[in-house]
Each structure stands twice: as C-alpha cells, then as structure tokens.
N, C-alpha and C positions, 0 to 999 in steps of 0.2 A: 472580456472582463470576468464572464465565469467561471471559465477555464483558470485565472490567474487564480481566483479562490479559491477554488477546488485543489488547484497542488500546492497549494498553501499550505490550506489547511493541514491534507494529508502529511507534508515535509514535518509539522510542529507536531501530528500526532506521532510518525512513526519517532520521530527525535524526543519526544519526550517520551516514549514508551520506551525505547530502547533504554535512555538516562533511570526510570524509575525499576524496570525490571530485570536489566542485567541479562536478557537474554543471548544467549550466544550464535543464537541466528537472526539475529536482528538485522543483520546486511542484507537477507532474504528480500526482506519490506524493503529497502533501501534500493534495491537492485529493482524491484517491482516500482515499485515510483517512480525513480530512473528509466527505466522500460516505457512507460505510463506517458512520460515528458516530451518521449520521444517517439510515441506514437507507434509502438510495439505491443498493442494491443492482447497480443496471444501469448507473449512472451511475459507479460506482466502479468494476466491471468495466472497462466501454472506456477508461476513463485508464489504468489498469494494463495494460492489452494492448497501448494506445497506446504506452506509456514500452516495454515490454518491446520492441514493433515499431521503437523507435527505439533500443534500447539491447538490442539481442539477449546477449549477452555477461555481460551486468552481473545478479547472481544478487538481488539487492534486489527486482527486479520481478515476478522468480517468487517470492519468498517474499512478497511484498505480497499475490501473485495466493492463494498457498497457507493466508494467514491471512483473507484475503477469504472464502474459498471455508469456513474453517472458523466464523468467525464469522457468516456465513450458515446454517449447519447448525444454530448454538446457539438461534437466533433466535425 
C-alpha cells in the first residue's frame, strides 16, 4: 500500500511540475519514475542526479531523489 503512494505521489508531482514549469527535461523525471516502478533502482538514481545536476535550484529533483530513496527502503 505504501509503495502505491509513494509512485503516486511522485507521478502528480513530477506531472504537475513538468505542466507549471515548462521544463524541457522533464521526461528525465518521467523516465526516473518509470525506472523507479520497475525496480531499476540505479538506473533511476543517475536521471534524477542528472536532472538535479542540470537543474540544481529546482526542488522537484530532490524530492524525486527523497521518494526514490524511500521507496527503495519499502522494497
């Protein structure tokens, strides 16, 4: 059940981030959550550190990273 919240969650924030800021790597996140669903663990890491390395500023990338990291622990 936690696991269902958790990429819940994540789906609405990276989908309404993408819809409010226009950013052009936004499929980054998408692809990391995607990774994430499917239990690609490492592979959805380096997008998110990627997007984060490319978007230092922008707080989506660290909570990507912070739901990552907790949906890993449920696992």
């Amino acid at each position: 059940m936690m696991r269902l919240v958790v990429s819940g969650l994540l789906v609405v924030l990276v989908n309404g981030f993408a819809e409010s800021q226009r950013l052009l790597d936004h499929a980054t996140l998408r692809l990391a959550v995607d990774a994430m669903l499917h239990q690609r663990y490492d592979r959805s890491d380096s997008l998110v550190r990627a997007f984060i390395q490319s978007y230092p500023r922008e707080p989506i990338g660290y909570l990507t990273l912070a739901g990552l990291e907790q949906y890993r622990s449920i696992d």
